[in-house]
C-alpha atoms as one frame of an Amber mdcrd trajectory, in Angstrom:
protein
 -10.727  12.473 -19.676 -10.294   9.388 -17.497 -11.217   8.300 -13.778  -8.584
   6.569 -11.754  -9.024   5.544  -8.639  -6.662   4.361  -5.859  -8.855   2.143
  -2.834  -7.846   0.935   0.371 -10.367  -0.371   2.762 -11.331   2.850   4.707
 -10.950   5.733   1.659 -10.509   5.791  -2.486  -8.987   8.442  -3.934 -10.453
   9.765  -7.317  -8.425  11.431  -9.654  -9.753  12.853 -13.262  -6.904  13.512
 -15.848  -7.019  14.939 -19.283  -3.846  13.877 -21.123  -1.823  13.687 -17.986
  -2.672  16.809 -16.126  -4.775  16.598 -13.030  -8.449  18.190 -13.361 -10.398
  17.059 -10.690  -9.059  15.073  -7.128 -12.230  13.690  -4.636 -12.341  10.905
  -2.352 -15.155   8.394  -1.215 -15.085   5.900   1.550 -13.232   2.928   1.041
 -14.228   0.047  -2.021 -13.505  -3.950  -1.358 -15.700  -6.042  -3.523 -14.700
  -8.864  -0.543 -16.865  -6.870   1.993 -19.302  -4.869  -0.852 -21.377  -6.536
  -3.538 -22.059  -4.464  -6.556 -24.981  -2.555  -4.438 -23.027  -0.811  -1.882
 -20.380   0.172  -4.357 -22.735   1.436  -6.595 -24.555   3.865  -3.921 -20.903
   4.773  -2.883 -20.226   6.146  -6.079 -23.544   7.242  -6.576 -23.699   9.001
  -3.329 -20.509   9.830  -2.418 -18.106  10.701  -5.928 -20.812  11.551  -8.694
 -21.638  14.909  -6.758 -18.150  15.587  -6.204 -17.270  15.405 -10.184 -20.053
  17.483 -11.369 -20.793  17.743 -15.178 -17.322  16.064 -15.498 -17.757  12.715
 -17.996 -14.815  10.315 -18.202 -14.460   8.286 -21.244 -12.461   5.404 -19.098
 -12.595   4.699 -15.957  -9.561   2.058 -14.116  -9.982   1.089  -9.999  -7.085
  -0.077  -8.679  -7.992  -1.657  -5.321  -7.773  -4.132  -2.706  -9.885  -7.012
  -2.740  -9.891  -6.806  -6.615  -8.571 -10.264  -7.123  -9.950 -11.588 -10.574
 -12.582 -13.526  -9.325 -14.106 -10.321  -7.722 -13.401  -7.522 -10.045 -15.943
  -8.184 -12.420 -18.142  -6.903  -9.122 -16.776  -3.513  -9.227 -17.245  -2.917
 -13.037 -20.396  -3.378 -12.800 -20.786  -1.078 -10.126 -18.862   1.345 -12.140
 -21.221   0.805 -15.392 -23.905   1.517 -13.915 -22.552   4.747 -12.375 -20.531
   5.883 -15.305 -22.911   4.399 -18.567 -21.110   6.358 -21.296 -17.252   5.166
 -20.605 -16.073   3.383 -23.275 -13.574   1.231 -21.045 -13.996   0.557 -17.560
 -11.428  -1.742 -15.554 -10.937  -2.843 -12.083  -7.589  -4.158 -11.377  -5.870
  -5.258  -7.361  -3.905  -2.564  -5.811  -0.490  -4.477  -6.384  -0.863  -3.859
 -10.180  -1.631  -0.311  -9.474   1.733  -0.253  -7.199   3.699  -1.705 -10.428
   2.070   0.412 -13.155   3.349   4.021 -10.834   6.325   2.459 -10.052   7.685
   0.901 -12.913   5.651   1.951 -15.593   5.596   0.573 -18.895   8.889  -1.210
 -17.940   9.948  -4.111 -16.038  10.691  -4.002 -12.432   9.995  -5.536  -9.208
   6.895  -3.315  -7.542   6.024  -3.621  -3.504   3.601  -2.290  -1.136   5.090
  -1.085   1.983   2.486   0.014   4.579   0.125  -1.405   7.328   0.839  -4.609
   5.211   3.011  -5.552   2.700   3.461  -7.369  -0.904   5.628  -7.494  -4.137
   5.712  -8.989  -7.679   7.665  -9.069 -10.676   6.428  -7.149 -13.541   7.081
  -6.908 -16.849   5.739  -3.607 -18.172   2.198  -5.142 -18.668   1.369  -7.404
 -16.311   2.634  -9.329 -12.458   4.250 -12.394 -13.786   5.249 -13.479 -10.501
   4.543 -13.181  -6.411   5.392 -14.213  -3.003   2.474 -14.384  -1.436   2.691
 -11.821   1.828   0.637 -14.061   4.944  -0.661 -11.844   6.454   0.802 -10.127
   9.776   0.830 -13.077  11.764   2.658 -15.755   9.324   4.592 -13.159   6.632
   4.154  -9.087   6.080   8.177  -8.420   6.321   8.954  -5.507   5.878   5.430
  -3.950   6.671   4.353  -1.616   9.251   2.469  -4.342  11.251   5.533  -6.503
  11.780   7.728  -3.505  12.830   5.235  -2.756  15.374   5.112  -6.068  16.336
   9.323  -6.179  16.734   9.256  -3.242  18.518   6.669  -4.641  21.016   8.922
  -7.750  21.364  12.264  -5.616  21.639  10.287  -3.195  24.311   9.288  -5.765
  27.009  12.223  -7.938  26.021  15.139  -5.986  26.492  15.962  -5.206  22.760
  15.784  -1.098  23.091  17.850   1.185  24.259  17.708   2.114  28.123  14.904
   4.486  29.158  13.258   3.859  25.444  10.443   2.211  26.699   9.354   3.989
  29.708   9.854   7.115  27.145   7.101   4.918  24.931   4.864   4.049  27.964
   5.043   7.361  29.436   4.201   8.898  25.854   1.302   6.657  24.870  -0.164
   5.525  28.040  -0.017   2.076  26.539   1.327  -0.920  29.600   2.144  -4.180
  28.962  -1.473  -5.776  29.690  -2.768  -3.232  27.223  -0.950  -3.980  24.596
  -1.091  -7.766  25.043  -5.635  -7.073  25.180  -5.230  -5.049  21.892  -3.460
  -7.378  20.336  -5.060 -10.583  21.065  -9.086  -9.569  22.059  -9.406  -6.592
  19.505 -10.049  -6.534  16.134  -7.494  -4.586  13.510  -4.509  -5.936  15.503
  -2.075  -5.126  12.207  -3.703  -1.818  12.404  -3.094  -1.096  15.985   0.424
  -2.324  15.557   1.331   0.084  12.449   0.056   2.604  14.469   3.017   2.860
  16.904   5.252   3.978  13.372   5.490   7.306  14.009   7.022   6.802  17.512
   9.493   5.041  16.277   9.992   7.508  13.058  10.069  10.688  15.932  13.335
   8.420  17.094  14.619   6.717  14.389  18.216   8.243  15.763  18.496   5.963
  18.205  20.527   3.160  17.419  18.316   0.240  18.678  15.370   1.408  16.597
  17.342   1.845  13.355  18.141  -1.479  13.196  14.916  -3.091  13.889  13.629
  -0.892  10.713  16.847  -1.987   8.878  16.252  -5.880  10.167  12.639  -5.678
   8.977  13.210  -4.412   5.623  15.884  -6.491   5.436  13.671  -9.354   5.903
  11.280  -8.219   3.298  13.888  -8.559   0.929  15.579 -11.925   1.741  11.633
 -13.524   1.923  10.253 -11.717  -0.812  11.883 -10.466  -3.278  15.256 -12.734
  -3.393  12.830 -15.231  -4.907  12.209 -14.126  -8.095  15.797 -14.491  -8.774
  16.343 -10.747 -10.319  18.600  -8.880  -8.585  19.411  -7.003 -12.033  15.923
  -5.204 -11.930  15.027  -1.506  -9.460  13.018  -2.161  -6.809  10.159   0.169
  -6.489   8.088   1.153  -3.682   4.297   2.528  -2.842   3.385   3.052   0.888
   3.753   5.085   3.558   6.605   2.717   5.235   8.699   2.154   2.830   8.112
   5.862   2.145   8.845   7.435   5.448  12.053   5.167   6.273  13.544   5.342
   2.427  16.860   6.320   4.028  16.413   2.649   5.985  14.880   0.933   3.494
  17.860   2.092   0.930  20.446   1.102   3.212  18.282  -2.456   3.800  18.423
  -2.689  -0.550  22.094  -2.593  -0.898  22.570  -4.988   1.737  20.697  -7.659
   0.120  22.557  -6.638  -3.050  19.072  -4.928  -4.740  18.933  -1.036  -5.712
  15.712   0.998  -5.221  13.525   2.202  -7.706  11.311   5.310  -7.476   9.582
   5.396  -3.662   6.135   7.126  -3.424   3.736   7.089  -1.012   0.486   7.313
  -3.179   0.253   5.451  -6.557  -1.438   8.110  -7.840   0.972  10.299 -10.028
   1.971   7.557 -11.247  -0.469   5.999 -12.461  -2.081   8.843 -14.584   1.250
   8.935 -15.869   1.140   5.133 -17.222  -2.307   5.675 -18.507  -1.586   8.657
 -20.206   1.536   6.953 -21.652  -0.649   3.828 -23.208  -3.259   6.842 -24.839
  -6.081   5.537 -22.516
């Protein structure tokens, strides 16, 4: 059996497989070797998965996560051999790799990460050969659900929505003007807070105006991102809950910047005990 894991910064999935069937799903609270030294992480999985897995033993374990840049992996495999001292392999790779192996498998492709945030890289069946590095919210992030929230904010008190939109938003969330302005620039999470206001625009993605900011963003995403590594010949495939929820968008968004979608998934998860179970390990 193996361990994979998928982490974010508030939750990690845990999924056992034997030979690509599912045994065993739990969760923990959220792994980032950037805010965790090897401590934490261990009493996470101590306290938190270990109890959930029973007399279950994997022989491998691979974390897929982010804040797993190379420099701080090595942290988290530690963590994990002291938790799991009988695996044979143990790995600890950033979520971006994760998003490539479930997307694209053993086979090239260009792989992305559409949610709160976003990212991409070219990938040739092994390993990221190339990427555009995302910025962050404030500087980059097309395509992501932070940016769209930020457009619609912009389009909202700027006269870029359709009439009566925006007092159906204010009316709906409670959220003015001021509010927004204080969440955004004297909270923390700001990329969160802006993702959040997704699903309003999801519940009226029929309306004209909103289509085409989502169409405009992911549109964005591809002329920034992906148009650079010059491979217009490879699918584009997609992990996150944005690119996931507005596929219909995001598709039409592809063909316009002359790319074709890959497979779209919300969780890397499938697919990645389907790569591992393809490479025997």
């Amino acid at each position: 059996m193996i361990l994979i894991a998928d982490s974010g910064s508030t939750k990690t999935d845990w999924w056992l497989a034997d030979g690509g069937h599912v045994v065993r799903r739990a969760a923990s609270q959220g792994i980032n070797p950037f805010h965790q030294d090897g401590g934490v992480i261990y009493g996470i999985v101590g306290g938190e998965l270990l109890p959930q897995l029973g007399d279950d033993e994997p022989r491998a374990v691979f974390f897929y996560g982010s804040g797993c840049s190379p420099e701080m992996a090595p942290v988290v495999v530690e963590a994990l051999g002291r938790a799991f001292p009988h695996a044979a392999a143990i790995e600890a790779h950033g979520d971006l790799l994760g998003a490539a192996r479930a997307v694209c498998g053993p086979e090239q492709g260009i792989a992305c990460i559409l949610g709160t945030g976003s990212n991409s890289c070219l990938y040739d069946g092994t390993s990221i050969k190339l990427n555009t590095p995302p910025l962050g919210y404030i500087l980059g992030d097309e395509g992501s659900g932070a940016v769209l929230g930020r457009n619609f904010v912009n389009a909202m008190f700027k006269g870029g929505l359709s009439a009566g939109l925006s007092d159906s938003f204010i009316a709906e969330s409670g959220l003015t003007m001021a509010e927004i302005v204080r969440r955004v620039y004297r909270e923390p999470m700001a990329n969160r807070f802006l993702a959040s206001l997704s699903p309003f625009i999801h519940r009226h993605i029929a309306d004209a105006s909103l289509r085409r900011l989502v169409i405009d963003n992911f549109r964005s995403f591809f002329r920034r991102n992906v148009s650079a590594y010059g491979r217009a010949d490879l699918p584009v495939g997609v992990v996150g809950s944005v690119g996931y929820y507005y596929s219909a968008e995001l598709s039409e968004a592809a063909e316009a910047e002359g790319f074709r979608l890959g497979r779209v998934v919300r969780s890397p998860m499938e697919g990645l005990v389907a790569y591992h179970a393809s490479q025997g390990r």
